[in-house]
Every structure is written in C-alpha cells, then in structure tokens.
N, C-alpha and C positions, 0 to 999 in steps of 0.2 A: 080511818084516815079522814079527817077534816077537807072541807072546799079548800081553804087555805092551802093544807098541805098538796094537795094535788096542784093549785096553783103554780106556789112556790118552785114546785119541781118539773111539773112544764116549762117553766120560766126557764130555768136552769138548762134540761135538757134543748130546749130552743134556742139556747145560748152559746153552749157546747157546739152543735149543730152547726150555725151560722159562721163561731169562728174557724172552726176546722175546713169549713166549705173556705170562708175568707182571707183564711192567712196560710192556707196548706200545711204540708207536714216537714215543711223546710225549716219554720220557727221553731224549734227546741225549746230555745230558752224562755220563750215567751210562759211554757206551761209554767202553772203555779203548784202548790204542794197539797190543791185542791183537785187535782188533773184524777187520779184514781177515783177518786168516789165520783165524782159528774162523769168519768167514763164508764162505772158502773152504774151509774143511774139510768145513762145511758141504754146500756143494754139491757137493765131491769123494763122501762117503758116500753122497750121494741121487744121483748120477747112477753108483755101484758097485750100491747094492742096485736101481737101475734096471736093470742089465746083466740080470737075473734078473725083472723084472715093469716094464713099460714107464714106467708115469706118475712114477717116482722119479726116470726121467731127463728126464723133460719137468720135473718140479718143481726139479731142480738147475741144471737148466740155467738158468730162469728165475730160481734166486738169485742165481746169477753174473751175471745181465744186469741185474741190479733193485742187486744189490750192489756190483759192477763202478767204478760212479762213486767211490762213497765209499774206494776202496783206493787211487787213482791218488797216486803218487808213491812208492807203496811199493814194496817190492819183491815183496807180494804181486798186485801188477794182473798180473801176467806170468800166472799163475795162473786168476785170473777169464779172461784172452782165452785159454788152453789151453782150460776147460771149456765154452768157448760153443764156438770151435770146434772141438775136441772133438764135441760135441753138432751142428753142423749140419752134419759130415760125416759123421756116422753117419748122421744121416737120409738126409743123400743118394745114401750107397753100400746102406742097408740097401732104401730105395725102390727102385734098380737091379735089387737083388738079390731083391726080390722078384715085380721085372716081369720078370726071366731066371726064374726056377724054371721055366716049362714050356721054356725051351731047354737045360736042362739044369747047367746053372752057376750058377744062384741060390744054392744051397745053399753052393754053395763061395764066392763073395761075402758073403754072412751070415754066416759061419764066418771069413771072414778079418776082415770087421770089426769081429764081436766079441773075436777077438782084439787086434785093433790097437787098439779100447776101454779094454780090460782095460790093458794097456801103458800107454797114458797115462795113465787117474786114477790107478795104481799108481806111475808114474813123477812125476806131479805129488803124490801123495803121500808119495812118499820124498825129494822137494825139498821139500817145503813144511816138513814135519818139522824137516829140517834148515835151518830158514832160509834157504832160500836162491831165487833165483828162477826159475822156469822157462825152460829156453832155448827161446826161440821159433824 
C-alpha cells in the first residue's frame, strides 16, 4: 500500500468520522451508496491502529457489528463478516495465548496472531479498495 493509498483513506475515514459526529444518525437519506465501504473502511483503520493499543479494536469491531445490517446485499457485507470475525478469533487465540505464557508458547501464540491480524485487515483492505469482495 502506497503513501497515497494511506492518504486517500485517512481522508475518507476522517470524513466518515466528522459527518456522523456532525449531522447524527437522524439524516438517513443523506447516506450515499458509498455508505457501506467508508463504514467498513471504517472499521478496518480502527481495528489496524487497535493492533497497536487495544480499545480501537474493540471499537471496530463493534462498527462492523452495528454496521453489518445496513451493507447486506452488497458486496461490501463480505467485508463487515471478515472484521467481526477477524476480531473474535483474535480474542480467542490472544486469551489462549495468554493463558500458555507461563508454559512457554504464549508468546509465540500472540505473535502469530498478531501477525495473521495484520494479514487480514491489510488483505480486506487491498479488496475493499479495489471493489471487490472479500473471499470468505
């Protein structure tokens, strides 16, 4: 992923951001037919900078789950069910792995989950970009 591409999608998601703070969830008809993928975009950035400090991935996760309904028929729903589950298999290898640390392999469980993390928003990110839907 290019400076650009990070750009562009900061942009986006800062944008997202600002009108849902600014116009509330009173506006409906305001969404456009672009509302699914920036609401997943959404939750793909906040469950990345969660990889790095925890509550961004508990907070993405919960967009995708809250946002989830409104996407179905698109080809962005593929998307919303990668970052949920996404998000509750990390919890559940990251819980393992940190009930192994004193057997000695916890570490290397947390280690391998947060790589295989990383892999998927990255890879639901370079799908979603491209229009296209996630293979489940």
């Amino acid at each position: 992923m290019t400076y650009d591409h990070i750009y562009l999608l900061t942009r986006t998601l800062w944008g997202v951001l600002m009108n849902t703070v600014m116009e509330g969830s009173s506006n409906h008809s305001a969404e456009h037919s672009s509302a699914p993928k920036t609401h997943a975009l959404v939750a793909y950035f906040l469950m990345i900078i969660g990889l790095f400090s925890a509550i961004p991935i508990l907070l993405g996760a919960i967009w995708a789950m809250i946002k989830k309904k409104s996407a179905r028929g698109t080809i962005y729903h593929s998307h919303y069910i990668n970052a949920t589950r996404t998000f509750w298999w990390s919890l559940f290898w990251t819980v393992i792995g940190c009930v192994l640390i004193p057997a000695g392999i916890g570490l290397l469980i947390l280690a391998i989950t947060w790589v295989w993390i990383l892999y998927r928003l990255v890879r639901g990110l370079a799908t979603i970009t491209s229009d296209e839907t996630y293979p489940l």
